[in-house]
RONUKE-730567 format. One record per residue: residue number from 0; residue in one letter; x, y, z of N, C-alpha, C, CB in turn. Coordinates in Angstrom, 3 decimals. Each point is the difference from the previous one (the first is absolute). Glycine has a CB too. Layout:
BEGIN
{NUM, "A", {X, Y, Z}, {X, Y, Z}, {X, Y, Z}, {X, Y, Z}} ...
***
This chain:
BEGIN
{0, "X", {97.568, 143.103, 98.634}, {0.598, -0.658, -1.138}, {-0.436, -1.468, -0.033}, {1.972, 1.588, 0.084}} {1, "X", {-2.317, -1.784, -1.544}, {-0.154, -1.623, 0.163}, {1.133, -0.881, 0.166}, {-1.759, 0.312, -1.312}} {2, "X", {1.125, -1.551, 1.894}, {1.045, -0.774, 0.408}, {0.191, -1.339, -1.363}, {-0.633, 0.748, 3.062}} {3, "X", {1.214, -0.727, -3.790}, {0.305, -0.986, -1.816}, {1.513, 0.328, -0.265}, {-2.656, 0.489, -1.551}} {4, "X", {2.808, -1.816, 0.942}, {1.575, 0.038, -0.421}, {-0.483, -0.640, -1.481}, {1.828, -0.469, 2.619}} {5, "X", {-1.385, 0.649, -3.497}, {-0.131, -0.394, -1.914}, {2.230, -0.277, 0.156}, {-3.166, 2.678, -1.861}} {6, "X", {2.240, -3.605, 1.189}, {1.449, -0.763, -0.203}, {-0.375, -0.889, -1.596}, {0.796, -0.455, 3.261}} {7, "X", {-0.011, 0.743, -4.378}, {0.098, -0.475, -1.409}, {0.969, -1.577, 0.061}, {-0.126, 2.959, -1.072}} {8, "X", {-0.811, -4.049, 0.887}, {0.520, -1.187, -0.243}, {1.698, -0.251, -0.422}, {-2.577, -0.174, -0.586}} {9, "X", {2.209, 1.122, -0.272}, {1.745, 0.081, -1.294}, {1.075, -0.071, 0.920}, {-0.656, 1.900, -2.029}} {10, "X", {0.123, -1.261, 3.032}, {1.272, 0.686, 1.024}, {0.021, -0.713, 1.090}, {-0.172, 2.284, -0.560}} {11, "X", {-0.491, -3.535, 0.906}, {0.362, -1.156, 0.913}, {1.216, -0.842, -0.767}, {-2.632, -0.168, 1.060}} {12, "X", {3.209, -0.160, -0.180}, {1.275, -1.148, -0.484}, {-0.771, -1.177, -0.141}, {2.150, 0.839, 1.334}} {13, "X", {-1.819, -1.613, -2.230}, {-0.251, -1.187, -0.396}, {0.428, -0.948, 0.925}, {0.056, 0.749, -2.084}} {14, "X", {-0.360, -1.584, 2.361}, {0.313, -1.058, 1.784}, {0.480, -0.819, -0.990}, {-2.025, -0.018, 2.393}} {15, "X", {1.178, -0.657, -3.586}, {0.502, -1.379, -0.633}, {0.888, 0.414, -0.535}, {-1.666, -1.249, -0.369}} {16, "X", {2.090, 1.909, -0.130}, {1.390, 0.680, -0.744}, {1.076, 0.179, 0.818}, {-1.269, 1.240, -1.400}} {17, "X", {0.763, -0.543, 2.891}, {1.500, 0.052, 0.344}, {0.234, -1.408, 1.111}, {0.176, 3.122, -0.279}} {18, "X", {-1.002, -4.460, 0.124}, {0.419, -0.726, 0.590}, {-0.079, -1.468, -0.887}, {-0.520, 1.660, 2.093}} {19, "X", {0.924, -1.085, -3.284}, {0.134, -1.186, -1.181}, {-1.255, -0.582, -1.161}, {1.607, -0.732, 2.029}} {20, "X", {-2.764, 0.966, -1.439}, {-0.872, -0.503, -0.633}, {-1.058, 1.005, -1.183}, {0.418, -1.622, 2.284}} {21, "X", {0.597, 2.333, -2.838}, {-0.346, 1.027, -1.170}, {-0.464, -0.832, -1.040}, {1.707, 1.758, 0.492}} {22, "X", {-0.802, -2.449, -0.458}, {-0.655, -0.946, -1.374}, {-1.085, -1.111, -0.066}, {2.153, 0.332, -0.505}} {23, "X", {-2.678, 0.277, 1.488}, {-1.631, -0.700, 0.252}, {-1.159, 0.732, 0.422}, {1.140, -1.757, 0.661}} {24, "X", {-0.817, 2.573, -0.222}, {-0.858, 1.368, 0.753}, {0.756, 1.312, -0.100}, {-0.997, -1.526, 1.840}} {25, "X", {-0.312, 2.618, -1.130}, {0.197, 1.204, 0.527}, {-0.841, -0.155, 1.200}, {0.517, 1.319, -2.122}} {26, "X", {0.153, -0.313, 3.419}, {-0.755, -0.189, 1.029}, {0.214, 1.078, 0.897}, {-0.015, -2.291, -0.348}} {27, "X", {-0.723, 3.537, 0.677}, {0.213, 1.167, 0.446}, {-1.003, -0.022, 0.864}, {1.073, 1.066, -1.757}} {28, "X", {-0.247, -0.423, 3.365}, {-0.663, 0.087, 1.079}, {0.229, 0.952, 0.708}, {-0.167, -1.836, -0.098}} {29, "X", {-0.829, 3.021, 0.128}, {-0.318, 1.034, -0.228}, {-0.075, 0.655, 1.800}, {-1.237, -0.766, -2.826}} {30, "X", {1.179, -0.356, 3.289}, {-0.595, 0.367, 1.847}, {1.074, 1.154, 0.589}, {-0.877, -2.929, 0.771}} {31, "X", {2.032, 2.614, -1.024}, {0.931, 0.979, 0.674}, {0.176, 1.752, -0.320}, {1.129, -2.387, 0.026}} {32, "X", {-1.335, 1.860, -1.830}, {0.163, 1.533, -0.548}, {-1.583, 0.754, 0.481}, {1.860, -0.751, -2.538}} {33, "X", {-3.190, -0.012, 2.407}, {-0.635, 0.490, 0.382}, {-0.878, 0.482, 1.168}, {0.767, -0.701, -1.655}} {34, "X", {0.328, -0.129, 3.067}, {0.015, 0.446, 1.414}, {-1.291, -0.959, 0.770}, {1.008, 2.800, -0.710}} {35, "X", {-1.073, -3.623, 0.066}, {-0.855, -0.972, 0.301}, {-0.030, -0.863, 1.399}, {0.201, 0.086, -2.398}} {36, "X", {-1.336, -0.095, 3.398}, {0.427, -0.358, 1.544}, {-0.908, -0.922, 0.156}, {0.845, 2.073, 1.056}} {37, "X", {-2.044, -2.220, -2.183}, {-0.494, -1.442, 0.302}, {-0.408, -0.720, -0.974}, {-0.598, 0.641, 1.809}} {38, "X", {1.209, -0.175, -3.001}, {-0.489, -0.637, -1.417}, {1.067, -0.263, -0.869}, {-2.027, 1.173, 0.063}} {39, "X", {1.707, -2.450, -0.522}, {1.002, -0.428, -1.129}, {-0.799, 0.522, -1.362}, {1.116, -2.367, 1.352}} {40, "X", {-0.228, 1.897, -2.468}, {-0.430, 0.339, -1.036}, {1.189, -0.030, -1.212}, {-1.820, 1.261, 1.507}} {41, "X", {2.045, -2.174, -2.130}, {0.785, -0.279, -0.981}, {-0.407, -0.377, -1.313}, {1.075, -0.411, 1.705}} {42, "X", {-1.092, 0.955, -2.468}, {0.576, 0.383, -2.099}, {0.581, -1.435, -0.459}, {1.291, 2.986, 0.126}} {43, "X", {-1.596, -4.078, -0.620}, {0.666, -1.243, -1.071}, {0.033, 0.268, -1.254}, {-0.748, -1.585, 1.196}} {44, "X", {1.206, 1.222, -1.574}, {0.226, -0.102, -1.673}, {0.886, -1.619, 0.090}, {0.347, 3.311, -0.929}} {45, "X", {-0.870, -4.710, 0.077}, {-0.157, -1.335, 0.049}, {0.568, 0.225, -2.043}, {-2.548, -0.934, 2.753}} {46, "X", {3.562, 0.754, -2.734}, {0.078, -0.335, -1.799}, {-0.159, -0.910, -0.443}, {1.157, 1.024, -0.268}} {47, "X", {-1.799, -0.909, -0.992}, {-0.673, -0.980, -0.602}, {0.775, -1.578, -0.087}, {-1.072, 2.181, -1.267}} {48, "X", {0.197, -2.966, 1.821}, {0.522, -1.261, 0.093}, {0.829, -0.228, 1.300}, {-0.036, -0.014, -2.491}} {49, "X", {-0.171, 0.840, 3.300}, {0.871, -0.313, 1.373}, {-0.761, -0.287, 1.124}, {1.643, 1.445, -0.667}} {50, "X", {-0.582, -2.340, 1.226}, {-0.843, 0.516, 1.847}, {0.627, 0.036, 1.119}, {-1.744, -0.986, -0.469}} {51, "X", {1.334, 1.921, 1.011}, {0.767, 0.436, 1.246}, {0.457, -1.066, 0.185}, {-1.091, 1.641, 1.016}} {52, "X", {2.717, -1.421, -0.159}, {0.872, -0.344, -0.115}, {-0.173, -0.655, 2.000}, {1.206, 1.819, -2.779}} {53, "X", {-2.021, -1.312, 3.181}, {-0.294, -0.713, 1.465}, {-1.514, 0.354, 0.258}, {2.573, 0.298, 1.125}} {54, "X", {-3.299, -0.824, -0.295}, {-0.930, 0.089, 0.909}, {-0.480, 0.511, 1.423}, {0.408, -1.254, -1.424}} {55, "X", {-1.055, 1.609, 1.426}, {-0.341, 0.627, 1.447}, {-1.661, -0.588, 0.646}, {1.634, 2.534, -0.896}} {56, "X", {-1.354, -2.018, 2.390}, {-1.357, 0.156, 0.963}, {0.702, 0.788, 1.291}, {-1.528, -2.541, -0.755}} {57, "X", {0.069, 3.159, 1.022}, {-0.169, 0.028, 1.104}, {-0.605, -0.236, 1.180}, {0.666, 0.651, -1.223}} {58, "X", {-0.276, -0.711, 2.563}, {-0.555, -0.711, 1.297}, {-1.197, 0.950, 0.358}, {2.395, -1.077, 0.989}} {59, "X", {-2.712, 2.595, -1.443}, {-0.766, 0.872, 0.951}, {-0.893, 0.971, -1.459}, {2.220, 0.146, 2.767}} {60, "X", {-1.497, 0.204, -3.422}, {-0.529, 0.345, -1.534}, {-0.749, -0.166, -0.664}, {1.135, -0.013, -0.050}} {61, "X", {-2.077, 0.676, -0.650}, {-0.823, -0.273, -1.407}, {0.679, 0.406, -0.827}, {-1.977, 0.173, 0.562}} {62, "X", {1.613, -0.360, -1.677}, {0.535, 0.583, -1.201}, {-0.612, 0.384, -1.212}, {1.390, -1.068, 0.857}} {63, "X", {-1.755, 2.055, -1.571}, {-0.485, 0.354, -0.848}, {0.757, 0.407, -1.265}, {-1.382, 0.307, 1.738}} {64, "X", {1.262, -1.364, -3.121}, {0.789, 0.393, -1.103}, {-0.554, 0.651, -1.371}, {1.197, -1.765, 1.061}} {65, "X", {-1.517, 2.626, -1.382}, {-0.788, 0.417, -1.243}, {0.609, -0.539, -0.950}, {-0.765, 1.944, 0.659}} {66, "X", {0.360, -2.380, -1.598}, {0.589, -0.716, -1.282}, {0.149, 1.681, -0.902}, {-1.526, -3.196, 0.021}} {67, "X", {2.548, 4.005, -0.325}, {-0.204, 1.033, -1.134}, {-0.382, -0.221, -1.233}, {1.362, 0.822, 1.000}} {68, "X", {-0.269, -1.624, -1.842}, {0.404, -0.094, -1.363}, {0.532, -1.792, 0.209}, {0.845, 3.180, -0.702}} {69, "X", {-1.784, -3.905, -0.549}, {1.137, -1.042, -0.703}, {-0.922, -1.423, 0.854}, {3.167, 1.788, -0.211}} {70, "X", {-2.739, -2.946, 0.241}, {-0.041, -0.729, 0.681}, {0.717, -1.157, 0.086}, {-1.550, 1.083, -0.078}} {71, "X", {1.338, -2.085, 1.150}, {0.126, -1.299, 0.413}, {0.219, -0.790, 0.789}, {0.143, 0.485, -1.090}} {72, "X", {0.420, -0.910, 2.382}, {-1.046, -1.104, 0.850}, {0.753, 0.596, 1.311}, {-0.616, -2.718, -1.658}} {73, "X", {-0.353, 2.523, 2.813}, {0.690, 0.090, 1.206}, {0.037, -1.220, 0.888}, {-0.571, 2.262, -0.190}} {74, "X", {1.424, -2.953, 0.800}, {-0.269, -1.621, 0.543}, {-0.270, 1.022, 1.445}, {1.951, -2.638, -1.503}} {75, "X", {-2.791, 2.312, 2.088}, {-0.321, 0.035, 1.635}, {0.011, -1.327, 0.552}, {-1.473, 1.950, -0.169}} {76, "X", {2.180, -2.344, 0.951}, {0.194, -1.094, 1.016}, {0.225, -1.049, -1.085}, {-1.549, 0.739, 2.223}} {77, "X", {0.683, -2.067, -2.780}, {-0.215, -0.982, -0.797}, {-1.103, 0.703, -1.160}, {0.587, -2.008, 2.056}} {78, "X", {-0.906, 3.176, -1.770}, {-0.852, -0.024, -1.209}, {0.301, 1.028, -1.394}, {-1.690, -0.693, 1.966}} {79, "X", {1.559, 1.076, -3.001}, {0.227, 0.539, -1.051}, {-1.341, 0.483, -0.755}, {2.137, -1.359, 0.081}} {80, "X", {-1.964, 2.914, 0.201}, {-0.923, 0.449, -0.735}, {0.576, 0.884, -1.015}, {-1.525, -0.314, 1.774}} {81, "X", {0.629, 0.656, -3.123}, {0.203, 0.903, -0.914}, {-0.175, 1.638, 0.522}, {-0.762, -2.041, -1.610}} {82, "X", {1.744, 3.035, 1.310}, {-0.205, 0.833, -0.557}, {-0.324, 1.531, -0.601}, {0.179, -1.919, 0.635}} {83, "X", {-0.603, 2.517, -0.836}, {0.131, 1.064, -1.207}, {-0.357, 1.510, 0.428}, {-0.703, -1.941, -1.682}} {84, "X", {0.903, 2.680, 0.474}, {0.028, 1.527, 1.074}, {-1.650, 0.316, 0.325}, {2.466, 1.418, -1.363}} {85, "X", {-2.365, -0.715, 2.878}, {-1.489, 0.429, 0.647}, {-0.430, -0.996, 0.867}, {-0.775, 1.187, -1.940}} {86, "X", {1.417, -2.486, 1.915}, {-0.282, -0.827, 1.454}, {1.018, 0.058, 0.938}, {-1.228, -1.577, -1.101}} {87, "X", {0.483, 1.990, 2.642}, {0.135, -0.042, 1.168}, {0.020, -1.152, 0.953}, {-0.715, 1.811, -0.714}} {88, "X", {2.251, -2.296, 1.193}, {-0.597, -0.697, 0.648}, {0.774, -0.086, 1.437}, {-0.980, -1.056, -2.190}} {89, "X", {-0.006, 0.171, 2.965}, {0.032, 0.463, 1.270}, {0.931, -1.419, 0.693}, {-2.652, 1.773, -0.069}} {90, "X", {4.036, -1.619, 0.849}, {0.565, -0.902, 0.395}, {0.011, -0.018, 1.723}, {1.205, 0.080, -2.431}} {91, "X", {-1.679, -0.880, 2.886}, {-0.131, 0.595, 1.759}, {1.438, -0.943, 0.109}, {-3.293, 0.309, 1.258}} {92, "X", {3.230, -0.048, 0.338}, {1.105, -0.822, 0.776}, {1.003, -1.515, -0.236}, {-1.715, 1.263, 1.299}} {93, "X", {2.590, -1.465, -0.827}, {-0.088, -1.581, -0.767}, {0.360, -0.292, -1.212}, {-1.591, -0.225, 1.085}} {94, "X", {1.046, 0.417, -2.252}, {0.066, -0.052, -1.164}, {1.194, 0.707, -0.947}, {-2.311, -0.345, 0.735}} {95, "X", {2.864, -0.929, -1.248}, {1.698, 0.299, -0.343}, {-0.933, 0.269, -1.734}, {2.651, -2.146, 2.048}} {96, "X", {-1.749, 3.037, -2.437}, {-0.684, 1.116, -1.476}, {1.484, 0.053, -0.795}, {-2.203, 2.146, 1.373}} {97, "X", {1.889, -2.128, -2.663}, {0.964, 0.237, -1.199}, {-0.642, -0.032, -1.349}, {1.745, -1.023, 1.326}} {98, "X", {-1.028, 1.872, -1.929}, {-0.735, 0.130, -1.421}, {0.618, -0.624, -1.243}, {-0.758, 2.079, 0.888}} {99, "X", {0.536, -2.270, -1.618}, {0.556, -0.268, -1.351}, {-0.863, 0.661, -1.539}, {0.885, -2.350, 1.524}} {100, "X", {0.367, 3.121, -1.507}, {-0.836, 1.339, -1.435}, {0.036, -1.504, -1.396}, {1.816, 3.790, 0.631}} {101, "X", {-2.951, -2.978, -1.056}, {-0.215, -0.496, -1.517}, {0.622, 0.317, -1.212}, {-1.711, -0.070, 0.866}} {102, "X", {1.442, 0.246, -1.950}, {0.848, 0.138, -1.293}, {0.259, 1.538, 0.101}, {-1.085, -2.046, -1.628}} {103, "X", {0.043, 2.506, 1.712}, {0.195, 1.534, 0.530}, {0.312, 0.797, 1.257}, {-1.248, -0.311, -1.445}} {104, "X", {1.902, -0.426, 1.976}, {0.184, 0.524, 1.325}, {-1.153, 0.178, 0.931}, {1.734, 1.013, -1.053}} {105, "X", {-1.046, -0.438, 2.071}, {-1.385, 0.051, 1.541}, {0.512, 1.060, 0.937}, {-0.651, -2.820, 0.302}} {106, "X", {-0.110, 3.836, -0.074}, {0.210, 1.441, 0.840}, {-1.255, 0.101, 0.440}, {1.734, 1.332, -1.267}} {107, "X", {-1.533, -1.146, 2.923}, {-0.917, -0.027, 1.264}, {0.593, 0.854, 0.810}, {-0.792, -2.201, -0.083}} {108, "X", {-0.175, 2.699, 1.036}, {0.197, 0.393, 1.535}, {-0.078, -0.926, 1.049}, {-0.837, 1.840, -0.656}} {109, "X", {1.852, -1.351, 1.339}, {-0.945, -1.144, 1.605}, {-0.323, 1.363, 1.005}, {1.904, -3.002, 0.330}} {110, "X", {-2.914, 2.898, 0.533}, {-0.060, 0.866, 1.051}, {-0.101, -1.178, 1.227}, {-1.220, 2.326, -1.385}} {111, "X", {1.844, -2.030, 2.425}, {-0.362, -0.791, 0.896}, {0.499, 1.127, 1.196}, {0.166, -2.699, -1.327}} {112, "X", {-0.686, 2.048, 2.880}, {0.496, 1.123, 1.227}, {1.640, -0.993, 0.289}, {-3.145, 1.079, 1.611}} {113, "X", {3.354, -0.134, -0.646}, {1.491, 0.093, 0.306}, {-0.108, -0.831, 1.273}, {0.796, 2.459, -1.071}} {114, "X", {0.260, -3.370, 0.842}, {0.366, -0.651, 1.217}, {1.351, -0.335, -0.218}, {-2.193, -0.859, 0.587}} {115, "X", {2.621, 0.938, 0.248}, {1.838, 0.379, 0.584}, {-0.323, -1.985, 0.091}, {0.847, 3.481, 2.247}} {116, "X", {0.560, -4.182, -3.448}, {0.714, -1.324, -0.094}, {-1.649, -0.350, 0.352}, {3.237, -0.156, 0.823}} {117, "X", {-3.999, 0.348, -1.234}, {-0.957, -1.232, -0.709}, {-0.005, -0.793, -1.574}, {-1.338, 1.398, 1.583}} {118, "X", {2.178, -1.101, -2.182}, {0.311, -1.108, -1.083}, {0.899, -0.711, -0.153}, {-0.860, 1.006, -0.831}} {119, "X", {0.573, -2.048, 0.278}, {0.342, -0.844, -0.058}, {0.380, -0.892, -1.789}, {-1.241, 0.552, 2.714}} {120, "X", {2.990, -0.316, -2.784}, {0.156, -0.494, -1.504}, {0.050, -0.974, -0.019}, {0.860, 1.261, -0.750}} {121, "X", {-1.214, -2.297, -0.821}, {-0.361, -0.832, -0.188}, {0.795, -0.784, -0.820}, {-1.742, 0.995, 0.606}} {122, "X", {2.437, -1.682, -0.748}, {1.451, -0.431, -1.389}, {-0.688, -0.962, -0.589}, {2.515, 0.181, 1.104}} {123, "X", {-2.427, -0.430, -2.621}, {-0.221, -1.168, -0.430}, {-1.847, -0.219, -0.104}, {2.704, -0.776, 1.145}} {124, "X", {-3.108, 1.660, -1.135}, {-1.672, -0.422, 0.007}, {-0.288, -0.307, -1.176}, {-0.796, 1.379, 1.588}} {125, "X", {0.775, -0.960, -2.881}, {-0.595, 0.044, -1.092}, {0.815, -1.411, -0.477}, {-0.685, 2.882, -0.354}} {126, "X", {1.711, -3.527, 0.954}, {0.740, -1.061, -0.224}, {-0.907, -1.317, 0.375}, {2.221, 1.469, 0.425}} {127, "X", {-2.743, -1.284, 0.183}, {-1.069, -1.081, 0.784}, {-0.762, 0.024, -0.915}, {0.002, 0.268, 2.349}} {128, "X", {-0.850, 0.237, -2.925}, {-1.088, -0.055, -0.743}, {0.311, -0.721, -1.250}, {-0.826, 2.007, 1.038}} {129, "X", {2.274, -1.867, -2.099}, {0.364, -0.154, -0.815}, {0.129, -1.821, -0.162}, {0.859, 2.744, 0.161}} 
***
């Protein structure tokens, strides 16, 4: 028998929803339902004109985010780049990441590997820049 688990997005709980921040995001993380032992992998949805509501990094991590649908900016550390669906981009170690969707919103993947309390949240980032 093969060894695959299929697991339908719809049917992850929403994290930003059930910990207040619905009205800025969606954010489904899929690792548990889908038995996951060394891979992350989490679903955003960024509404239009918002931005995450905190920041992150990690100490040991890469990170990989596909842009799906929509766009608009991600600040990494001090810097700010654009953007839009079909760019990939690549965040290594270190580097504190957050997005801010555009008029049309912003829906991505992240894949990154699993490491047990390697992240690290971030309060107030997108506040600095402003």
């Amino acid at each position: 028998m093969t060894d695959y688990t299929k697991v339908s997005l719809r049917d992850v709980e929403d994290q930003a929803a059930k910990h207040g921040f619905g009205d800025r995001q969606e954010a489904r993380f899929p690792r548990d339902a889908l038995g996951l032992e060394a891979s992350g992998v989490g679903h955003l949805r960024v509404k239009p004109g918002q931005r995450q509501p905190f920041a992150h990094r990690h100490h040991e991590a890469e990170e990989l985010h596909v842009i799906l649908e929509g766009s608009g900016r991600m600040r990494l550390d001090d810097e700010i780049v654009d953007v839009r669906a079909d760019d990939v981009i690549r965040v290594g170690p270190g580097v504190t990441r957050a997005f801010e969707a555009g008029p049309d919103g912003l829906e991505y993947v992240v894949f990154s590997p699993r490491h047990e309390g390697d992240a690290e949240v971030v309060q107030g980032f997108w506040e600095e820049e402003d």
